[in-house]
C-alpha positions as CSV (number, residue, x, y, z in Angstrom):
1,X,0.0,0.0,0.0
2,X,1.3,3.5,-1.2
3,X,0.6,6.4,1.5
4,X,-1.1,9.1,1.4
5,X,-4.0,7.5,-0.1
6,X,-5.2,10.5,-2.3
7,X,-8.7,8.7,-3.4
8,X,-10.3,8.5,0.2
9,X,-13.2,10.9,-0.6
10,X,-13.7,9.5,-4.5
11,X,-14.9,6.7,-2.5
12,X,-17.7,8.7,-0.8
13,X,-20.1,11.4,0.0
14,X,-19.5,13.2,2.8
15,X,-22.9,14.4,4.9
16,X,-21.4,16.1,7.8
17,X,-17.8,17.4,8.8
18,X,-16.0,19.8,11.2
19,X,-12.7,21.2,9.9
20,X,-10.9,23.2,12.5
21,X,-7.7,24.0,13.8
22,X,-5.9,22.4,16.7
23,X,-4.0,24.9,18.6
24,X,-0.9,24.2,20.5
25,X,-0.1,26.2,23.4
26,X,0.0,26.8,26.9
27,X,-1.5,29.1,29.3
28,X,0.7,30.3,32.2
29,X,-0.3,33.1,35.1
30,X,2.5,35.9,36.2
31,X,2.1,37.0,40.0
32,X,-0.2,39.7,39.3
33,X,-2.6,37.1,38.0
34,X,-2.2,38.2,34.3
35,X,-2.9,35.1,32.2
36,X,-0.7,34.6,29.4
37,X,-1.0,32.3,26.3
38,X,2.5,31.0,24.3
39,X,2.8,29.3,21.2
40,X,4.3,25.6,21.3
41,X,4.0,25.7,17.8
42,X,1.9,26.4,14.6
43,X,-1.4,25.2,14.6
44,X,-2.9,21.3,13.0
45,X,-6.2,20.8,11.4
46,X,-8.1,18.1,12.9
47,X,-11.1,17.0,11.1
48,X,-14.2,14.6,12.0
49,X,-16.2,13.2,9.2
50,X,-19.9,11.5,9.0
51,X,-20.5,10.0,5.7
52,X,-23.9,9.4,3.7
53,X,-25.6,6.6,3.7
54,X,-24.8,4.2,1.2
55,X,-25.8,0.6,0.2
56,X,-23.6,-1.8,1.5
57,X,-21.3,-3.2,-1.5
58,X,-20.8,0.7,-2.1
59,X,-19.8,1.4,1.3
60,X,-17.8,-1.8,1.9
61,X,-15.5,0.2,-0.8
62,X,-14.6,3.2,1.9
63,X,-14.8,0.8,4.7
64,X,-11.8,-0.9,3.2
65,X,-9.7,1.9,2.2
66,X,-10.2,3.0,5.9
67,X,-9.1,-0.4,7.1
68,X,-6.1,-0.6,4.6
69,X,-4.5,2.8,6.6
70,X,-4.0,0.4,9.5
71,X,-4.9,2.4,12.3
72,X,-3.0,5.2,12.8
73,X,-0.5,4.1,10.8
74,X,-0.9,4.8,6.9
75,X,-2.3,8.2,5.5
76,X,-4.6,9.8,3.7
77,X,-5.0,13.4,2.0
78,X,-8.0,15.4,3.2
79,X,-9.6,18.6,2.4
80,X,-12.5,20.5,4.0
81,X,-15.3,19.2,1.7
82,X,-17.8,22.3,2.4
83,X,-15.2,24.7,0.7
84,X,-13.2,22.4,-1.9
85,X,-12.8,25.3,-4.5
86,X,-12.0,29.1,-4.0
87,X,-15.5,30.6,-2.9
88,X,-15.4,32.9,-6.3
89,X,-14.5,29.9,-8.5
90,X,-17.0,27.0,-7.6
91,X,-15.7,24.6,-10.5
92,X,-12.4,25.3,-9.7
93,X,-9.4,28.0,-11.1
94,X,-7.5,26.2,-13.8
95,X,-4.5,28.7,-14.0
96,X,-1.3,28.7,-12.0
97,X,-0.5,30.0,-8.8
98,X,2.8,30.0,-6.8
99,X,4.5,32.1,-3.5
100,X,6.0,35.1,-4.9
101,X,7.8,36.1,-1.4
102,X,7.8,35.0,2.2
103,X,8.3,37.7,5.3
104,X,10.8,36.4,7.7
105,X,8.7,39.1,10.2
106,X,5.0,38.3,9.2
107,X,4.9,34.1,9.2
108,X,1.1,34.7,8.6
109,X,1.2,36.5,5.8
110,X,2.1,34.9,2.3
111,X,2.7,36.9,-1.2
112,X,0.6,35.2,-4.3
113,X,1.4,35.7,-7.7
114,X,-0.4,34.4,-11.1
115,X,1.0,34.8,-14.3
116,X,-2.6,34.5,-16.1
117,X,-4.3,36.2,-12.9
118,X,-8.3,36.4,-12.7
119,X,-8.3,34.3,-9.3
120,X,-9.6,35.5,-6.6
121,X,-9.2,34.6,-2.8
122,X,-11.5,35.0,0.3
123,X,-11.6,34.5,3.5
124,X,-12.3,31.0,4.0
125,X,-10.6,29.8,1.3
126,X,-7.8,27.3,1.3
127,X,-4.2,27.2,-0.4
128,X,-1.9,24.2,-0.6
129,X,1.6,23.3,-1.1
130,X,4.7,21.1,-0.6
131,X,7.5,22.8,1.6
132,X,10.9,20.9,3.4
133,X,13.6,18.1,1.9
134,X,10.6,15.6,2.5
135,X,8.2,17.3,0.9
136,X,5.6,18.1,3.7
137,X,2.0,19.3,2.6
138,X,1.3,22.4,3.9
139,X,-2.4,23.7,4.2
140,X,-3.4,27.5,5.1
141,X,-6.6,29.1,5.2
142,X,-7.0,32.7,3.8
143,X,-7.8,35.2,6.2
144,X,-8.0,38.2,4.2
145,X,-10.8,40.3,2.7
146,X,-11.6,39.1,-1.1
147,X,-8.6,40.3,-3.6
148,X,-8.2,39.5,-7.2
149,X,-4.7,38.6,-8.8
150,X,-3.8,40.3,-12.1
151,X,-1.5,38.6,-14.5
152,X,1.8,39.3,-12.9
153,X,1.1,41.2,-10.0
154,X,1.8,39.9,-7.0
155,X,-0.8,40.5,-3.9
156,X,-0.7,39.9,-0.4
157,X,-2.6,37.3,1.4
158,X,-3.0,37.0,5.3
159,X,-3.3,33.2,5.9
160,X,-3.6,30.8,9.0
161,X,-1.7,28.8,10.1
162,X,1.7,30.1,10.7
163,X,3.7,28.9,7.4
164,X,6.7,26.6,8.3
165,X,10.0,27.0,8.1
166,X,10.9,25.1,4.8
167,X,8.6,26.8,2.7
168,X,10.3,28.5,-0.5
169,X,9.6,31.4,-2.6
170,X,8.7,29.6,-6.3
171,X,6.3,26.6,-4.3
172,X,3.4,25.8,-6.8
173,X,0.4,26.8,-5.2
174,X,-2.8,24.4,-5.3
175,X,-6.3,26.1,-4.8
176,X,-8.9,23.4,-6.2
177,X,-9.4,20.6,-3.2
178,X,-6.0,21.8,-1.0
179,X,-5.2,19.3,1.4
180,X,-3.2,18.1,4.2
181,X,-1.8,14.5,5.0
182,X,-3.9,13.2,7.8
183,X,-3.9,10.5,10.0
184,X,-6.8,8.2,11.6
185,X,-7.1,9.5,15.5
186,X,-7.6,6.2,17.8
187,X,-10.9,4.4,18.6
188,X,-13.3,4.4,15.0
189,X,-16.4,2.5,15.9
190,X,-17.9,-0.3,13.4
191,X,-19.9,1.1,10.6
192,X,-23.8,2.0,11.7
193,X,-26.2,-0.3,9.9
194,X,-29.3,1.0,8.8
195,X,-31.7,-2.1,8.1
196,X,-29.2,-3.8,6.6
197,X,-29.1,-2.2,3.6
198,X,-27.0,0.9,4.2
199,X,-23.7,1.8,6.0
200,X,-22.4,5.0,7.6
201,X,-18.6,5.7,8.5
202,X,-17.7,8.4,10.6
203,X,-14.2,9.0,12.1
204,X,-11.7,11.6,12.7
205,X,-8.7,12.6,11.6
206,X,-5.4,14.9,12.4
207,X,-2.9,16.2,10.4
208,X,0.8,14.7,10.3
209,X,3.6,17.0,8.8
């Protein structure tokens, strides 16, 4: 078996989810009683996902590509399935996109440039790219109010998480289903029957760098 496994959700529909991220940090008091958070490090997204019903010899096929990751143990590329294209492009943005520059002060802040331009970015909407010697999948979600790229001028783009050290000016961005390698969180349940006819899955996930 070949990890990630990048056809997880070809395999099913997806009827509810949660996509949110999974802070690390730590919350200390001084002797004044001032409360005071610290970053451990950037931020994971955690996911949970509930699929649809589906007749049994259709969902035996997701039930076994869940059971092939082992556990814990094999991986899978996900994506937040309510938002899998840029809110202003619902069947997708079929130009290019990379990182223009990086600011060594601002690791929350990213600078987008398209050569053929005409996409545009929201809040809500999701980049993608590899970063690192290993080539680690890096997912961000824009924070910014809506901007449009023209062709060769770059823009600007406020994004969460922190980007990683590793990232590099030139990285081909992906827009249309960005995703993150994930990983099974312990203690999935057996599928729920539903009069023996149809199956639902649900389990969670986290993401592994």
């Amino acid at each position: 078996m070949i990890y990630p496994r990048t056809d997880l959700f070809d395999l099913c529909k997806v009827r509810d989810t949660t996509f949110w991220p999974l802070q690390r940090q730590e919350l200390s008091r001084t002797a004044g009683g001032r409360t005071q958070a610290k970053d451990l490090g950037s931020a994971l997204w955690r996911a949970s996902f509930t699929t649809a019903p589906a007749r049994l010899d259709d969902a035996q096929d997701v039930e076994a590509a869940l059971i092939s990751l082992n556990g814990s143990v094999g991986s899978f590329l996900a994506h937040d399935v309510r938002r899998p294209f840029p809110k202003a492009h619902p069947g997708g943005f079929s130009g290019t996109l990379a990182i223009s520059l990086l600011f060594s002060e601002n690791a929350y802040s990213v600078q987008l440039s398209s050569p053929g331009g005409g996409l545009t970015l929201s809040p809500g909407d999701y980049i993608g790219f590899e970063y690192g010697a290993g080539g680690s999948r890096a997912l961000h979600m824009i924070q910014s109010p809506p901007q449009t790229l023209s062709a060769g001028v770059p823009k600007s783009f406020d994004v969460f998480p922190a980007i990683r050290p590793g990232a590099a000016v030139g990285a081909a961005i992906t827009v249309n289903r960005a995703s993150c390698e994930m990983i099974l969180e312990p203690g999935h349940q057996a599928p729920a029957l539903r009069d023996l006819v149809a199956s639902s899955l649900s389990f969670s996930a986290i993401q592994i760098l």
